[in-house]
MARBA-3410 file (N, C-alpha, C, O; in Angstrom, 1 decimal):
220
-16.7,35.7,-20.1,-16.9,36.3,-18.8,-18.2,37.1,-18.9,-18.5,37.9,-19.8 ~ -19.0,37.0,-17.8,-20.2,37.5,-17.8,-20.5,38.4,-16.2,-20.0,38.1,-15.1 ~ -21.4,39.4,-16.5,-21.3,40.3,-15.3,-23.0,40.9,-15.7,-23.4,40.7,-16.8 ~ -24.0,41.4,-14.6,-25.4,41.7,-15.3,-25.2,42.1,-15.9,-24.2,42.8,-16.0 ~ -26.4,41.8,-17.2,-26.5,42.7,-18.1,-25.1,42.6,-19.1,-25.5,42.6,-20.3
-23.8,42.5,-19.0,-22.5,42.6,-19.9,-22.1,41.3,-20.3,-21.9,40.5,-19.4 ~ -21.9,41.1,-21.3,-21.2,39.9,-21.5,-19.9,40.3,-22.8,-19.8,41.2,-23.7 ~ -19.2,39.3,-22.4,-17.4,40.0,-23.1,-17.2,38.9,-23.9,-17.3,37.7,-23.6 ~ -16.8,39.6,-25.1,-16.9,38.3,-26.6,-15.4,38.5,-26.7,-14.8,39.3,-26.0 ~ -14.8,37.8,-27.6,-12.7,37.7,-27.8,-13.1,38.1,-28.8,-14.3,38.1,-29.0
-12.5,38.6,-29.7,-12.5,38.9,-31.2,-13.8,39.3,-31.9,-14.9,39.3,-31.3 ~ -13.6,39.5,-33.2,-15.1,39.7,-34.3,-15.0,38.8,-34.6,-14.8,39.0,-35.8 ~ -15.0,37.8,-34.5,-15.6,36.4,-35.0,-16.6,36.1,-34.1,-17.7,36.3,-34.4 ~ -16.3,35.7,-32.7,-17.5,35.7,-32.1,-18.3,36.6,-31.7,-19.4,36.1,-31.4 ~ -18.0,37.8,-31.4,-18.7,39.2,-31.3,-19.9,38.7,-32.7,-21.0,38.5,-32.3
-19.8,38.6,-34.5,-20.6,38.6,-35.2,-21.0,37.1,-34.6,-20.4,37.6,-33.7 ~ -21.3,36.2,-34.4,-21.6,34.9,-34.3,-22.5,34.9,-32.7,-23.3,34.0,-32.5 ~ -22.2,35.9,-31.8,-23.2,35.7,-30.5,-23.6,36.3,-30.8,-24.8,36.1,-31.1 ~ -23.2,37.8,-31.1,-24.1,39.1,-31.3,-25.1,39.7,-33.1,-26.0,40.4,-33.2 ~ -24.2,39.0,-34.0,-24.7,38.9,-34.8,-26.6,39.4,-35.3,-27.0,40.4,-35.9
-27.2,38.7,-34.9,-28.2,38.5,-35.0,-29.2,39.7,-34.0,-30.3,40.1,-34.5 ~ -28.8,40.0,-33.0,-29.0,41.3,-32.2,-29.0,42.5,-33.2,-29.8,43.4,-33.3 ~ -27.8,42.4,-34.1,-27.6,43.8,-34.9,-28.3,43.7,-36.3,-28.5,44.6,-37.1 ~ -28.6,42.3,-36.8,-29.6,42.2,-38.0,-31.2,42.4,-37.3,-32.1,42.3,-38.2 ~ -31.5,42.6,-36.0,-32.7,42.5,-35.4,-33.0,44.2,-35.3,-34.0,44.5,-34.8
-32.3,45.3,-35.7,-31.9,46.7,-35.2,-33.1,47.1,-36.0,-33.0,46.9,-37.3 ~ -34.3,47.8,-35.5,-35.5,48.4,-36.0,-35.7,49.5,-35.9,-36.8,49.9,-36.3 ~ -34.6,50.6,-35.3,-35.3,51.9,-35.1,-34.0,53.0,-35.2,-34.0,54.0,-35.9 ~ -33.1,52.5,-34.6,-31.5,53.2,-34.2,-30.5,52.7,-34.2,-30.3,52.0,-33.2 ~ -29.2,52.8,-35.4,-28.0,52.0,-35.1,-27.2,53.2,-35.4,-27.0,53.8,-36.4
-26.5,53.3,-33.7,-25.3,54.4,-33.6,-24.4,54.1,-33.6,-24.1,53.1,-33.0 ~ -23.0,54.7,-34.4,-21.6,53.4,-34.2,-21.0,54.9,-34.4,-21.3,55.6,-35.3 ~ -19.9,55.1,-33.2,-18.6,56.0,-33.1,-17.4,55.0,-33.7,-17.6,53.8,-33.4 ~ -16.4,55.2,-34.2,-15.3,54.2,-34.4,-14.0,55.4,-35.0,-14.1,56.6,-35.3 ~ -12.9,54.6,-34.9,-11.9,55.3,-35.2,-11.1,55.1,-36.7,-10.2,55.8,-37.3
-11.8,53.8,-36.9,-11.2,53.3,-38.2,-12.4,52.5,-38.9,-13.4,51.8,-38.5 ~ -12.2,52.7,-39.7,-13.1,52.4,-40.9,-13.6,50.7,-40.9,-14.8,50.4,-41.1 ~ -12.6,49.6,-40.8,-12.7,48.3,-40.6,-13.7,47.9,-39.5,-14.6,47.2,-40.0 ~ -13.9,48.1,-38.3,-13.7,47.5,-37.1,-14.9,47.0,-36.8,-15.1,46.2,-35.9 ~ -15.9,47.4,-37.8,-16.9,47.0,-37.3,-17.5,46.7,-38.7,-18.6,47.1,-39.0
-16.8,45.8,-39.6,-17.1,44.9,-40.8,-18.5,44.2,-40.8,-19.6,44.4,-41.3 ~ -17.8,43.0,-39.6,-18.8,41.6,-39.0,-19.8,42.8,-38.5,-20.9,42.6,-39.2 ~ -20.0,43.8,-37.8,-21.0,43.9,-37.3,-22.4,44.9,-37.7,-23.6,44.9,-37.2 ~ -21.7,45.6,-38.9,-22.5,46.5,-39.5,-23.5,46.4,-40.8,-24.1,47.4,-41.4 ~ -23.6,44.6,-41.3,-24.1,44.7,-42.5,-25.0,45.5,-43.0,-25.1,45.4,-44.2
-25.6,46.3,-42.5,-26.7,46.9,-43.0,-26.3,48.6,-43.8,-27.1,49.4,-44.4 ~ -25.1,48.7,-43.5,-24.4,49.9,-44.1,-23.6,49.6,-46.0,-22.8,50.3,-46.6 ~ -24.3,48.0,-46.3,-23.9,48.0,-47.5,-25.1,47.6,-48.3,-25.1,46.8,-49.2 ~ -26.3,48.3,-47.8,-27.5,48.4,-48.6,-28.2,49.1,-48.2,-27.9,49.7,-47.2 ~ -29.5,49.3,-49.0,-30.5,50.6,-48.8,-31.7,50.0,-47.4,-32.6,49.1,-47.2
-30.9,51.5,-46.5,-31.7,51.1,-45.0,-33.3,50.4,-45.2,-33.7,50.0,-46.3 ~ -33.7,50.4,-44.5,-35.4,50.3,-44.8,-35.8,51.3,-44.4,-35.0,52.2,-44.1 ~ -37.4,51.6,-44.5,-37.8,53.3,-44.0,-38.1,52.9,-42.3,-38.5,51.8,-41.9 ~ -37.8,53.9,-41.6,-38.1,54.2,-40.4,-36.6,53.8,-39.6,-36.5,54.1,-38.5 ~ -35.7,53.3,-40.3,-34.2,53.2,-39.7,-33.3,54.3,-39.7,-32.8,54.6,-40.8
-33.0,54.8,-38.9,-31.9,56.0,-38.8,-30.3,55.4,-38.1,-30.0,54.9,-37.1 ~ -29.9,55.7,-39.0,-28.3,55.0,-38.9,-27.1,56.2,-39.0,-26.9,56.9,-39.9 ~ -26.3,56.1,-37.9,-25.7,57.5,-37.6,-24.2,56.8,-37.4,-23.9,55.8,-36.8 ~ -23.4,57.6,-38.1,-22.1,57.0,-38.1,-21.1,58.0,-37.6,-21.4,59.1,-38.2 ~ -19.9,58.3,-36.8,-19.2,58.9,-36.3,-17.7,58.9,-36.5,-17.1,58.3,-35.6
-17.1,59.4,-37.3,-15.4,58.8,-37.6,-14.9,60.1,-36.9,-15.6,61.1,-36.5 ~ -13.8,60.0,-36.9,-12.5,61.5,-37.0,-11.8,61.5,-38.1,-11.9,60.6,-39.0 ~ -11.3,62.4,-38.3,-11.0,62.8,-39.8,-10.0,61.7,-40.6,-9.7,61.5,-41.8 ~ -9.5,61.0,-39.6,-8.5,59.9,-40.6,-9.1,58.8,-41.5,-8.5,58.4,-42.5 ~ -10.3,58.4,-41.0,-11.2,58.0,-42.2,-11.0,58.2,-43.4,-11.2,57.3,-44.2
-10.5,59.5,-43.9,-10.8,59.7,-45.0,-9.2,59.2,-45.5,-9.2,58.5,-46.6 ~ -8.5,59.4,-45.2,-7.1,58.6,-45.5,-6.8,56.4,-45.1,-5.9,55.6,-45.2 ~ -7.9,56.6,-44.6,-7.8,55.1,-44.3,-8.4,53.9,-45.3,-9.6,53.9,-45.6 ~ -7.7,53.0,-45.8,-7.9,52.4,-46.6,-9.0,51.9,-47.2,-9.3,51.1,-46.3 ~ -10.0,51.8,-48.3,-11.4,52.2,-48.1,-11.9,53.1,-47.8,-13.1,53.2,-48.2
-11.4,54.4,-46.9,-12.6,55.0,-46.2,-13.2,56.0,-47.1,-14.2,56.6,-46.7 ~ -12.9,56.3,-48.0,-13.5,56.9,-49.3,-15.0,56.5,-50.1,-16.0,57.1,-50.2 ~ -14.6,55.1,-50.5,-15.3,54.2,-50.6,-16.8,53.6,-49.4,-17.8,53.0,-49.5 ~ -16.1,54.0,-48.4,-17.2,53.0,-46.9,-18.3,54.7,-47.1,-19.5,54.7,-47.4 ~ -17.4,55.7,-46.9,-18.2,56.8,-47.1,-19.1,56.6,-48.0,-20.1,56.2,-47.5
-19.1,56.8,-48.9,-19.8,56.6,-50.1,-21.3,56.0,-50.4,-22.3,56.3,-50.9 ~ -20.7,54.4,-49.5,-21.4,53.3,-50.0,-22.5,53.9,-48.6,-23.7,53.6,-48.6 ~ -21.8,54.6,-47.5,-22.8,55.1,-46.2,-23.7,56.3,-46.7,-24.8,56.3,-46.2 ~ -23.4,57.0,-47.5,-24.5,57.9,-47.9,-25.7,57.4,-49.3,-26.8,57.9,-49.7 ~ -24.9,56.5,-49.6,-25.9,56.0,-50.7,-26.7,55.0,-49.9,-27.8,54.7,-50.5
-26.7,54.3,-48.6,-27.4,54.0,-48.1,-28.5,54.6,-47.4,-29.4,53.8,-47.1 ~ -28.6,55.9,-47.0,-28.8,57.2,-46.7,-28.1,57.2,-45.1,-28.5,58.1,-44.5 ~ -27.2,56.6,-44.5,-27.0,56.8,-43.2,-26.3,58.0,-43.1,-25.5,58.3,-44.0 ~ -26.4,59.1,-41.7,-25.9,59.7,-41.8,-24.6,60.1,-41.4,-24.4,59.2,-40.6 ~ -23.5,60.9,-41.4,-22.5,60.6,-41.1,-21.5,61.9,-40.6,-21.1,62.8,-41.3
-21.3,61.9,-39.2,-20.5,63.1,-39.4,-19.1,63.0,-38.5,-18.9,62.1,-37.7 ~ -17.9,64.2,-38.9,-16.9,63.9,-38.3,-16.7,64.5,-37.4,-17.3,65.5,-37.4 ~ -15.9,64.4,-36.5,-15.6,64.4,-34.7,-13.5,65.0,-35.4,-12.6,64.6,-36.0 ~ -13.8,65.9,-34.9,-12.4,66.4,-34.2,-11.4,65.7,-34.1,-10.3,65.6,-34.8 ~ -11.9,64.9,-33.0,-11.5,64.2,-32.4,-11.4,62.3,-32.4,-12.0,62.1,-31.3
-11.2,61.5,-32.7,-11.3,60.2,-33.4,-12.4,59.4,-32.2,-13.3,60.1,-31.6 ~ -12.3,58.8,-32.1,-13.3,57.8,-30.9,-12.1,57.4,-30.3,-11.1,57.5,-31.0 ~ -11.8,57.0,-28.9,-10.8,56.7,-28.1,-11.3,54.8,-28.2,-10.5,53.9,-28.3 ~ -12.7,54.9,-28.0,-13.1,53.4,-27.9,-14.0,52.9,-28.7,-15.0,52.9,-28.0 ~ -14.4,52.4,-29.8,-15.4,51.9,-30.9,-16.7,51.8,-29.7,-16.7,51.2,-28.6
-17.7,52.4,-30.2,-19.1,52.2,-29.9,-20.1,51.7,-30.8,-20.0,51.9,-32.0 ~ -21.2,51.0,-30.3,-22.2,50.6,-31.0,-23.3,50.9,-30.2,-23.2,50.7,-29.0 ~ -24.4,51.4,-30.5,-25.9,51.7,-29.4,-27.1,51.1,-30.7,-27.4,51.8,-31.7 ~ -27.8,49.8,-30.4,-28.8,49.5,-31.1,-30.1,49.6,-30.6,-30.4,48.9,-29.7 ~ -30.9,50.5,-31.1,-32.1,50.4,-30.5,-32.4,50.7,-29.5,-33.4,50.2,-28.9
-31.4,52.0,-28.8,-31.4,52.0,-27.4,-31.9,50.6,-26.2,-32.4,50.5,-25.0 ~ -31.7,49.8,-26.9,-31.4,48.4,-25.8,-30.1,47.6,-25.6,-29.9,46.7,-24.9 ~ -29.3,48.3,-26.4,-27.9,47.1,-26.5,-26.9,48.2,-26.8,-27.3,49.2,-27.5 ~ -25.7,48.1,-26.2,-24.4,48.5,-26.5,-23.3,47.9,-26.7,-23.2,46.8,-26.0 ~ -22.2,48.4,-27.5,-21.1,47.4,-27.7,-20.1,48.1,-27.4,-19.7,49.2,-27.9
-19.6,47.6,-26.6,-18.1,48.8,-25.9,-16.9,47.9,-26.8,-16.9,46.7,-26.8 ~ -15.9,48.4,-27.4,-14.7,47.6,-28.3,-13.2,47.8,-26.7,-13.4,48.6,-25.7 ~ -12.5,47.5,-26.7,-11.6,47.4,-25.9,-10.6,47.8,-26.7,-10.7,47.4,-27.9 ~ -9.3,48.7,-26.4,-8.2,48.8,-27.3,-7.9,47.6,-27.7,-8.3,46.5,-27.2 ~ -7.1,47.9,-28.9,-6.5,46.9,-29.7,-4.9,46.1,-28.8,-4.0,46.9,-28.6
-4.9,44.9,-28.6,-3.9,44.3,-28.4,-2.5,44.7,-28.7,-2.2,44.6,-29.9 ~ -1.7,45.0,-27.9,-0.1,45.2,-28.4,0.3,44.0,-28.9,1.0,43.9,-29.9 ~ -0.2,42.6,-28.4,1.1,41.2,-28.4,0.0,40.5,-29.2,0.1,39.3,-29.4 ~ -1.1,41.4,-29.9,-1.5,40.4,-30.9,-3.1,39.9,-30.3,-4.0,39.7,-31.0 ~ -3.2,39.9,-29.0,-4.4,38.6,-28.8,-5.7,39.4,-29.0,-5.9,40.6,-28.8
-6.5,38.7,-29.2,-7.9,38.7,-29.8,-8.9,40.1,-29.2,-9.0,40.2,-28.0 ~ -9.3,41.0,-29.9,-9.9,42.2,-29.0,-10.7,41.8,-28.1,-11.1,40.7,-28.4 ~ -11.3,42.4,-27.0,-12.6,41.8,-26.7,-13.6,43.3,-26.4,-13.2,44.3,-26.0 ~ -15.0,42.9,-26.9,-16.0,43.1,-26.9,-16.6,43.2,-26.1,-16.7,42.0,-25.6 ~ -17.5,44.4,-24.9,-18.2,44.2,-24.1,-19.6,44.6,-24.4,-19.9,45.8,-24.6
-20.8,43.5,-24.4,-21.8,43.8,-24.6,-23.0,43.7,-23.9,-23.5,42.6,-23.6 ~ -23.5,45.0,-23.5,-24.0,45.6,-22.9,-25.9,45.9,-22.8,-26.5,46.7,-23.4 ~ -26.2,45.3,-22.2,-27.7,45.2,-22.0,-28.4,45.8,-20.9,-29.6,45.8,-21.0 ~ -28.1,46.4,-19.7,-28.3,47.0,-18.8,-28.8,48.2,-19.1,-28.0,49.0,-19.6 ~ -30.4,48.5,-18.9,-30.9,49.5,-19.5,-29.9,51.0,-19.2,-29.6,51.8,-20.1
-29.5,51.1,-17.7,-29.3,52.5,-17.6,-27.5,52.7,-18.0,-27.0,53.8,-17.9 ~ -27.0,51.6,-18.2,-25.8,51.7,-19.1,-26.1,52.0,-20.5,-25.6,53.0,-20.9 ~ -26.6,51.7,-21.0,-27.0,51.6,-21.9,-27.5,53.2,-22.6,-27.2,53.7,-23.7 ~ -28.1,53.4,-21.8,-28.4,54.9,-21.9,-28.0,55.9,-21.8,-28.4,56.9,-22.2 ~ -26.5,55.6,-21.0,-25.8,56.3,-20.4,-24.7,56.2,-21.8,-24.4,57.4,-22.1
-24.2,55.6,-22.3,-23.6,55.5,-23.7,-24.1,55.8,-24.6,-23.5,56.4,-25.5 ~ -25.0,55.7,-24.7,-26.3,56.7,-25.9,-26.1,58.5,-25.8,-26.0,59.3,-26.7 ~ -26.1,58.6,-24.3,-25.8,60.0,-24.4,-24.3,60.7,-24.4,-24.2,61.9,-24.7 ~ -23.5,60.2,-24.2,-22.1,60.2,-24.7,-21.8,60.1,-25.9,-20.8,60.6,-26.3 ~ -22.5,59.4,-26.8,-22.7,59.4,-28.3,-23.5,60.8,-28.7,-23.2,61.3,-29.8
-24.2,61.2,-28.1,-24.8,62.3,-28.7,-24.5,63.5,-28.2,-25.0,64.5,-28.6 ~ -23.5,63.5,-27.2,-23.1,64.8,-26.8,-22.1,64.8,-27.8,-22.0,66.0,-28.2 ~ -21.0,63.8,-28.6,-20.3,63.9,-29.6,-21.0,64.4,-30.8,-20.9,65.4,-31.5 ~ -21.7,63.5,-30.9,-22.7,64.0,-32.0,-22.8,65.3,-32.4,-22.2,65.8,-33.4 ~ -23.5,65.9,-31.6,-23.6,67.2,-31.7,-22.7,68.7,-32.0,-23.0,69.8,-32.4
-21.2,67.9,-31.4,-20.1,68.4,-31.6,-19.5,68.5,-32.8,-18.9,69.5,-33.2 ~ -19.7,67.4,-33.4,-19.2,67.2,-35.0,-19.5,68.0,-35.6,-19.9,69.1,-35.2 ~ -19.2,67.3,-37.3,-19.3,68.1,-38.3,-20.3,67.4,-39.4,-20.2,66.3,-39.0 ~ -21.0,67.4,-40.1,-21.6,66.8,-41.3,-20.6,66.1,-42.2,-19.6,66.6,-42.8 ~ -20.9,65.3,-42.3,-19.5,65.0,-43.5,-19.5,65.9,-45.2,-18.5,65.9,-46.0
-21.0,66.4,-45.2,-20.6,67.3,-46.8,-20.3,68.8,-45.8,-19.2,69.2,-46.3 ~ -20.5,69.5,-45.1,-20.2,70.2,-44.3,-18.9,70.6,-44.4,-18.4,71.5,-45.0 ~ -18.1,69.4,-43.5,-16.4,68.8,-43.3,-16.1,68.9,-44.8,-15.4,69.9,-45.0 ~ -16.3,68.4,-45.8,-15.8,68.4,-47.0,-16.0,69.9,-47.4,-15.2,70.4,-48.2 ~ -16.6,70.4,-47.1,-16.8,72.2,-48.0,-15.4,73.0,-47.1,-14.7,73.8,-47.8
-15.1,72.7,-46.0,-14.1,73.7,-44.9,-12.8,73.3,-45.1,-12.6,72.3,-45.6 ~ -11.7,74.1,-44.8,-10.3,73.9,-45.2,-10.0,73.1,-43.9,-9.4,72.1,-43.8 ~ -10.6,73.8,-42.8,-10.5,72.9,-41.5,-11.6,72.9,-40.4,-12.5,73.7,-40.1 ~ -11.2,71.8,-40.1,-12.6,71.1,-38.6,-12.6,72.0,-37.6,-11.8,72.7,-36.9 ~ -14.0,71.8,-37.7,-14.7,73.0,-36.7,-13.9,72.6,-35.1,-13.9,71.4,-34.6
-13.3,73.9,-34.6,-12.4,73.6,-33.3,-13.8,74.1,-32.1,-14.7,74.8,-32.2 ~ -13.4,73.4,-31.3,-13.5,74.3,-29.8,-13.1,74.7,-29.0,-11.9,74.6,-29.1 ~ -13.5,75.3,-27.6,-12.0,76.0,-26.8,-11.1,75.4,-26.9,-10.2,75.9,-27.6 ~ -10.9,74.1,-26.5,-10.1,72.8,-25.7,-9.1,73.1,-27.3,-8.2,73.9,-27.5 ~ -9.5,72.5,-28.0,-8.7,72.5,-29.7,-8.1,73.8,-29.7,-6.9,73.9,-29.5
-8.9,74.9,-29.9,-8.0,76.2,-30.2,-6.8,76.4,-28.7,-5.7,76.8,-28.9 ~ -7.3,76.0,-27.4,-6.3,75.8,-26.5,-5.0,74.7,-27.2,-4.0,75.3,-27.7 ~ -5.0,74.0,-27.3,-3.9,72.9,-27.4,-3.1,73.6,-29.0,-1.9,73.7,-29.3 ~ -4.5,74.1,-30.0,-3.4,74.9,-31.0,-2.7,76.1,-30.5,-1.7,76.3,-31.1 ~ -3.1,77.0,-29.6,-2.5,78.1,-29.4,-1.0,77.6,-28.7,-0.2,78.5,-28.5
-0.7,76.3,-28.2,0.3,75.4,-27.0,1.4,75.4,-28.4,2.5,75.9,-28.3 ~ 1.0,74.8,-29.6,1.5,74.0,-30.9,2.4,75.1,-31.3,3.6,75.3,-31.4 ~ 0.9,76.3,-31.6,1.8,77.5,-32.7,2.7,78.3,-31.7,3.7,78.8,-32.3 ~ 2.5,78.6,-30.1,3.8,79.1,-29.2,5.3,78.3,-29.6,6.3,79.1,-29.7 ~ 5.4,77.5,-29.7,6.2,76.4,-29.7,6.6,75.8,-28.3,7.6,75.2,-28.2
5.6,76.0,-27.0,5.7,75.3,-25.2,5.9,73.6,-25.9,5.5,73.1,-27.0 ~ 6.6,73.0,-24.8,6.9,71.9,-24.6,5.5,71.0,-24.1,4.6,71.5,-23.3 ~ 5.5,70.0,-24.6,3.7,69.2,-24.1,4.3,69.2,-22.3,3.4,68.6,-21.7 ~ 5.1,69.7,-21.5,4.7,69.4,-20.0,4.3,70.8,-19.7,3.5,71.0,-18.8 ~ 5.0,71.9,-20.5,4.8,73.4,-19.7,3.4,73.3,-20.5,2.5,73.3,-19.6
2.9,73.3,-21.6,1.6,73.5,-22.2,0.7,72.5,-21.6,-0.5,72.8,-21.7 ~ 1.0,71.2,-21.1,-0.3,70.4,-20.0,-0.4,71.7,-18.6,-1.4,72.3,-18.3 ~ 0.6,71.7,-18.3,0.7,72.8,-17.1,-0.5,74.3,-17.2,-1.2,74.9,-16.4 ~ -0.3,74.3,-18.6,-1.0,75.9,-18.7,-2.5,75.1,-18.7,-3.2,75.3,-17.7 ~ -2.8,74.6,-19.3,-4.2,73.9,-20.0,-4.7,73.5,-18.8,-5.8,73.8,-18.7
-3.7,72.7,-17.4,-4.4,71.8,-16.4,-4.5,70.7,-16.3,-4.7,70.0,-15.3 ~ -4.3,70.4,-18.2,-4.3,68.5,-17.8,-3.3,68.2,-17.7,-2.4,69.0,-17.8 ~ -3.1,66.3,-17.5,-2.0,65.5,-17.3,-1.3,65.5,-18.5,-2.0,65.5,-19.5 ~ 0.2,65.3,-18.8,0.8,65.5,-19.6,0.1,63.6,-20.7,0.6,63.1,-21.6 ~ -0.8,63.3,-20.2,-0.7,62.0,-21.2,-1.9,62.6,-22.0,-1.9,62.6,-23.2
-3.0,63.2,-21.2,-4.6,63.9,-22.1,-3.9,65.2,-22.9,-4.3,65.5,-24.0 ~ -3.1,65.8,-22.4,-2.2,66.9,-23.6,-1.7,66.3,-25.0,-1.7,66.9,-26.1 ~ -1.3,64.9,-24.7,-0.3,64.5,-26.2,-1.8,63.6,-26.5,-1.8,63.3,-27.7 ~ -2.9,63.2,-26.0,-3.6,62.7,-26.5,-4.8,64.0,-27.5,-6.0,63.8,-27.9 ~ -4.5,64.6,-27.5,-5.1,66.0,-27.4,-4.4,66.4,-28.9,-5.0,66.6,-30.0
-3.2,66.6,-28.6,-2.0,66.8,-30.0,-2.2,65.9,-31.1,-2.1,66.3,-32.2 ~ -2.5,64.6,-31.0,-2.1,63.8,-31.5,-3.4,63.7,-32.9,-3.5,63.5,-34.1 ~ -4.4,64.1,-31.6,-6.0,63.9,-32.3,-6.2,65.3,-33.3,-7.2,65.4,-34.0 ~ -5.7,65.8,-33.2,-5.4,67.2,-33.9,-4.8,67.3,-34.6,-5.0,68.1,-35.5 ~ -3.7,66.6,-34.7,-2.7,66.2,-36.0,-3.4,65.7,-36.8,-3.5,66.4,-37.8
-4.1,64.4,-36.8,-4.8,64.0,-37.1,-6.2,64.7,-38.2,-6.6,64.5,-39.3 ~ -6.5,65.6,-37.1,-7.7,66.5,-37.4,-7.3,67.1,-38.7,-8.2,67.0,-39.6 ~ -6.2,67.6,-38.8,-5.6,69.0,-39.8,-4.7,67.7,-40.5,-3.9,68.3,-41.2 ~ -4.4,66.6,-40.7,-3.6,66.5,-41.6,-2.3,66.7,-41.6,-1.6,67.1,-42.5 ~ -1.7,66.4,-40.1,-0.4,67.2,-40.2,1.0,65.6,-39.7,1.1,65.0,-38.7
1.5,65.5,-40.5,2.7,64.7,-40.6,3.4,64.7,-39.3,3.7,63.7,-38.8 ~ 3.7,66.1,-38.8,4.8,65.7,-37.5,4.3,67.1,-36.6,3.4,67.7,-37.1 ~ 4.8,67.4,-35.7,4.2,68.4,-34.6,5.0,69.8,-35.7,4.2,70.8,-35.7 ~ 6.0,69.9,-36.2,6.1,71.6,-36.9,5.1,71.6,-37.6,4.8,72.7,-37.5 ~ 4.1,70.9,-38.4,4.0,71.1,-39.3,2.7,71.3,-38.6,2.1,72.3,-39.0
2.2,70.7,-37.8,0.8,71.6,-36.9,1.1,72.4,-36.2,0.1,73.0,-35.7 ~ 2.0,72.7,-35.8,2.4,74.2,-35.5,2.1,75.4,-37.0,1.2,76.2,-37.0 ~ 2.9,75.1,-38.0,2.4,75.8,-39.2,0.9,76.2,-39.1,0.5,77.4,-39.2 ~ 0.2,75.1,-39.1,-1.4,75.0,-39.6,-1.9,75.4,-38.7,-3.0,76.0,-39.1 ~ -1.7,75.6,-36.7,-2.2,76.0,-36.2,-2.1,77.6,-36.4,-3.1,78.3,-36.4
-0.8,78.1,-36.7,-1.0,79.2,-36.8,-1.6,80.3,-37.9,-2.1,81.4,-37.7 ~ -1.3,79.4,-39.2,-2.9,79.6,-40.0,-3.9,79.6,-39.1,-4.1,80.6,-38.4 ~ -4.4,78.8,-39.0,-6.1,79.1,-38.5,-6.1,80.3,-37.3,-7.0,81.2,-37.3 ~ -5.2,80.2,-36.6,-5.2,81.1,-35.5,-4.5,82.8,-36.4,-4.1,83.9,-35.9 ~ -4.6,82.6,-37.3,-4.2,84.1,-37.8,-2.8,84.6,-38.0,-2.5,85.6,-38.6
-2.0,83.6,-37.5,-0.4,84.0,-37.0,-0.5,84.6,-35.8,0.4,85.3,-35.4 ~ -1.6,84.5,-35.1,-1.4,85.1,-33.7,-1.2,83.9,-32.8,-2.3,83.3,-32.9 ~ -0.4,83.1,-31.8,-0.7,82.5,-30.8,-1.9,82.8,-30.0,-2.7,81.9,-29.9 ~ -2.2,84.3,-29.4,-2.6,84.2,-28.6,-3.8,84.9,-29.2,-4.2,86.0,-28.8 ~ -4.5,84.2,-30.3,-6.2,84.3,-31.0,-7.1,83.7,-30.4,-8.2,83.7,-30.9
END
């Protein structure tokens, strides 16, 4: 299916096989947000060798990366390539790609019943641009990944120390969407990415951790 400028691939087989060659063509900028370490195998070869000069290659995980199979290893092999890498809070909700500020790759959630992901790829300059800076407003938000590795925990902001101060009260996710303003589904999406964040097994146990960081005070 095709729309200006967008065209929608099924799976990474054809996503590397139409698009392929677009992302071995990448001469100046290759941005990739993602949430898991696999997803962008077919599309990233150039993260398993030494960049060339004048390529800046910027990679974006959330902290589960480092618990995800490989992601130790993908790390590794990303800094010894020199790309750089930092972590987000918060995970990617949707896999991005920005090449060369001319091309984007929007990923679609993952299938419940199994069928093939699809890929939306994106050539429309001012889309295009407009995903570029949503990449770098995260960007900026992050952490360094030797940065993240020196801290016991990821750098929070209001919104995070809000949803921790909801955790360590012990409020229910409807009375704590209520206090916050959002909808009870961006509240547990909020919890979840924060569990996440800190390492935490089940909601007591980020309750515990929030209240470490917050001092044992809720209301820090």
């Amino acid at each position: 299916m095709t729309a200006k400028g967008i065209v929608t691939l099924r799976g990474e087989a054809e996503l590397a096989r139409r698009a392929g060659a677009l992302f071995e063509g990448v001469r100046r900028e290759f941005l990739c947000a993602a949430g898991e370490t696999g997803t962008w195998s077919a599309a990233a070869p150039r993260a398993r060798r030494a960049l060339p000069p004048g390529l800046v290659v910027r990679k974006l995980y959330g902290p589960g990366v480092f618990r995800d199979p490989g992601g130790q290893e993908l790390l590794g092999r990303l800094g010894e390539a020199g790309a750089e890498v930092r972590i987000s809070p918060a995970p990617a909700a949707h896999e991005v790609i920005v090449v060369d500020r001319r091309l984007a790759v929007l990923a679609a959630p993952r299938s419940v019943t199994g069928e093939p992901r699809t890929y939306s790829v994106v050539q429309e300059p001012d889309v295009v641009a407009g995903v570029r800076a949503l990449f770098e407003t995260a960007w900026e938000t992050s952490t360094d990944l030797a940065a993240y590795r020196r801290t016991p925990f990821p750098r929070l902001g209001d919104t995070e120390r809000a949803v921790l101060r909801a955790l360590a009260a012990g409020h229910t996710d409807e009375a704590a969407s209520r206090r916050l303003g959002v909808s009870l589904r961006t509240y547990r999406r909020r919890v979840a990415a924060l569990m996440t964040a800190l390492d935490a097994r089940s909601r007591f146990q980020a309750g515990l951790r929030a209240r470490e960081i917050l001092g044992g005070r809720p209301d820090a």
